[in-house]
C-alpha positions in Angstrom: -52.0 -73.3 -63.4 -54.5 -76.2 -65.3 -58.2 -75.6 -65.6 -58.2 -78.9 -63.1 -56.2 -76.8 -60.5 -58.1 -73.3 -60.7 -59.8 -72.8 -56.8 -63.5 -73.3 -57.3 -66.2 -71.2 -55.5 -68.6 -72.9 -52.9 -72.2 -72.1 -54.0 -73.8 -69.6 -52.0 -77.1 -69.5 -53.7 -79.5 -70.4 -50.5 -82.1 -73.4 -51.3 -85.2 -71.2 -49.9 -84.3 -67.8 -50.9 -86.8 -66.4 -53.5 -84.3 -64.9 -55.7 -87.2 -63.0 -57.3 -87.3 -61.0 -54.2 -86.4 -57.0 -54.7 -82.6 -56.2 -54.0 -78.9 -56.4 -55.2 -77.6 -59.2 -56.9 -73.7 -60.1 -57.7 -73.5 -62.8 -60.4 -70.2 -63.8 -62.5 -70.5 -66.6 -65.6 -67.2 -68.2 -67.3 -66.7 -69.4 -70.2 -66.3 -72.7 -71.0 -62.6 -74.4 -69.5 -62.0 -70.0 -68.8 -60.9 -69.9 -72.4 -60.5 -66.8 -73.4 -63.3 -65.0 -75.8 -63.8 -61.5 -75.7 -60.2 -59.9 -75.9 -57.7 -59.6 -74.1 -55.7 -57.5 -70.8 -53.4 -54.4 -72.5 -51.8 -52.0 -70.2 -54.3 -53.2 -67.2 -57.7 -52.2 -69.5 -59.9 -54.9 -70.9 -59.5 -55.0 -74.5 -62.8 -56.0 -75.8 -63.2 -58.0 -79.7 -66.1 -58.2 -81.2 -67.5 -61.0 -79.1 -66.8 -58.8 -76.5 -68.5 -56.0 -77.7 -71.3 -57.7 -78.0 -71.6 -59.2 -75.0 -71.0 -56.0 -73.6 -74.2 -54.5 -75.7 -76.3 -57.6 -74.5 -76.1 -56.5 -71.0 -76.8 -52.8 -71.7 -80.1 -54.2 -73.4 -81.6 -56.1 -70.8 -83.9 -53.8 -69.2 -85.6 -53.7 -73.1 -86.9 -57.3 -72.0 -87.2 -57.1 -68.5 -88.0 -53.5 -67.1 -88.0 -54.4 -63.3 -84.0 -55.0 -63.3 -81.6 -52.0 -62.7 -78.4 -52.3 -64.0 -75.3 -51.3 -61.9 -71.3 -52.2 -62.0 -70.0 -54.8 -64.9 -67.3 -56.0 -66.6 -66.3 -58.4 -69.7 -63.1 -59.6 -68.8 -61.1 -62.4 -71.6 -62.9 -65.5 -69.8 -65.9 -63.9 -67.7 -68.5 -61.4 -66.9 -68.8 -59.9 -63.2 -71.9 -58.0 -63.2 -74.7 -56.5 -60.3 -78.3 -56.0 -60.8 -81.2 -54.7 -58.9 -84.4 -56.3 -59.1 -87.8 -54.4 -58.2 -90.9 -55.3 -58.1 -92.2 -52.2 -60.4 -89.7 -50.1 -62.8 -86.9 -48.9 -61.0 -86.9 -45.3 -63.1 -84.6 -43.1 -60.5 -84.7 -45.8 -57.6 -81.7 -46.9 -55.8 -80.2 -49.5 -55.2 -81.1 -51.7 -51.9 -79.7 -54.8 -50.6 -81.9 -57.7 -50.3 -83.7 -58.3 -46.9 -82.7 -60.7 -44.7 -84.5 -64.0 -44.6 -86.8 -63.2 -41.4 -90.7 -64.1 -41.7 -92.0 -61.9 -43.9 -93.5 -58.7 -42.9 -97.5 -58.1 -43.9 -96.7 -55.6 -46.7 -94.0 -58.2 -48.0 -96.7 -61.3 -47.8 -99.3 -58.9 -49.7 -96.8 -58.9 -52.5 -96.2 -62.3 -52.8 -97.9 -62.7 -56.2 -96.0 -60.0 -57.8 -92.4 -61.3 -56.6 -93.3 -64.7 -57.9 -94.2 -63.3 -61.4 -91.2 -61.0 -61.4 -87.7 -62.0 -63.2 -85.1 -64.0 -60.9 -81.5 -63.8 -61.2 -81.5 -67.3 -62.7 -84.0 -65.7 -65.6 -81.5 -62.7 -66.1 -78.6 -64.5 -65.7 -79.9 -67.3 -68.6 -80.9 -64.2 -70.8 -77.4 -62.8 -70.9 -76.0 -65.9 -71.8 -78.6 -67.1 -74.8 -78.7 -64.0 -75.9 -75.0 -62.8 -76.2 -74.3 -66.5 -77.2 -76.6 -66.2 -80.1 -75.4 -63.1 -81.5 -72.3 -64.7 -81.0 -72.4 -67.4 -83.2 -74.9 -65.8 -86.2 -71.3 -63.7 -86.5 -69.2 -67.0 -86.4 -71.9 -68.8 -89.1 -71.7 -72.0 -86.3 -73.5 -72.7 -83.4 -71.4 -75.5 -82.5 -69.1 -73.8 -80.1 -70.5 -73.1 -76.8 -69.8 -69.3 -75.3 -70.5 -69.8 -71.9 -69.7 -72.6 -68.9 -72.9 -74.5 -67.5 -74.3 -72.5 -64.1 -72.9 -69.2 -62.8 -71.8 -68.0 -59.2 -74.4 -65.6 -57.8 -74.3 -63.8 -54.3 -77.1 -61.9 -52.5 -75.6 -58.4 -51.8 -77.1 -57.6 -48.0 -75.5 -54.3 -47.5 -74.8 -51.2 -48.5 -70.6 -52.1 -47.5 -70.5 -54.9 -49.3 -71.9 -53.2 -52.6 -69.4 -50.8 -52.4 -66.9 -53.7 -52.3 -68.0 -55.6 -55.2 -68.2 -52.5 -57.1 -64.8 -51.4 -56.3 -63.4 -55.2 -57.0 -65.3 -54.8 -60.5 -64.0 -51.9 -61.5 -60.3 -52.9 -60.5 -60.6 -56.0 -62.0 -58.8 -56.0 -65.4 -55.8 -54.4 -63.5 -55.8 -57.1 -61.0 -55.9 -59.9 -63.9 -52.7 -61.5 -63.0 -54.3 -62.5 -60.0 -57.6 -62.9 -60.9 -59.2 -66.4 -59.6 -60.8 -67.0 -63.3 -57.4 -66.7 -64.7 -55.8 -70.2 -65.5 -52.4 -68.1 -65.5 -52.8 -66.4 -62.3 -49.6 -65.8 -60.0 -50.1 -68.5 -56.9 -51.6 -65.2 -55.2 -55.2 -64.9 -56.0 -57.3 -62.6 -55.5 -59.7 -63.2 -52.5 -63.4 -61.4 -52.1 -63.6 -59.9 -48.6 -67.3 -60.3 -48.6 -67.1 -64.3 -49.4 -66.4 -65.1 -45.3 -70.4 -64.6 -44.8 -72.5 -66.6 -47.0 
């Protein structure tokens, strides 16, 4: 299957939803034209190089820079990452993850924090940090910057319940063993892998 034919994703990002506002993201960034960068499939387990690697490092350092996220499920698969975060508004320490509210008016106590959500990190902000940052340590071990590591954009998905974590979390883990029909996967089988939680927006 060509680049040209691979399915694309609708965006589901919603025009006025704060995505500052405290809950559970899903996010997935590709490479650009899904080549493939950080290793390769081997018995059904991700092989990472050492782009990989260090990709894999960047995301395990992002709380460093921005203390309010909570890191959950990710992968670094040959041509993508597939990662969740939890956004707060104070330092998660020991706090679970929540799905995001719904968009109904906002309650009183959620109003009285408006000025906090808005100077909190979005997913766009954590998102764009992955990707300079990996990129960058990326290409000081190449000696070129002239190669880009990662596709314009990225596919995120508010996470509303606790179900639907459970899904994406299950779908991440399982994902280099389901490589050959993985959506991101220019050689996929003509069966690809659907998400079961894509139906509601």
């Amino acid at each position: 299957m060509s680049t040209s034919q691979l399915p694309s994703r609708r965006s589901i990002r919603l025009q006025d939803f704060d995505y500052r506002t405290s809950g559970v993201y899903f996010f997935t960034i590709c490479t650009p034209s899904r080549k493939d960068i950080f290793g390769g499939i081997a018995d059904e387990k991700m092989i990472l190089n050492a782009e990989g690697e260090m990709v894999w490092e960047t995301w395990h350092k992002l709380p460093q820079h921005y203390p309010t996220v909570q890191l959950d499920a990710f992968v670094v698969m040959p041509n993508h990452v597939h990662g969740v975060i939890a956004l707060h508004r104070q330092s998660p320490q020991r706090a679970g993850l929540r799905p995001a509210p719904t968009l109904e008016a906002p309650s009183a106590v959620e109003a009285h924090h408006a000025a906090a959500i808005r100077k909190a990190p979005s997913l766009a902000n954590i998102v764009g940090s992955l990707k300079s940052f990996s990129a960058r340590r990326i290409h000081r071990a190449r000696g070129t910057s002239q190669a880009p590591v990662w596709q314009r954009g990225y596919f995120g998905r508010i996470v509303r319940t606790g179900e639907e974590l459970t899904a994406i979390q299950q779908y991440i883990a399982e994902n280099p063993a389901r490589w050959s029909w993985d959506r991101e996967n220019p050689s996929a089988g003509a069966e690809l892998d659907a998400f079961a939680w894509e139906s509601k927006p």
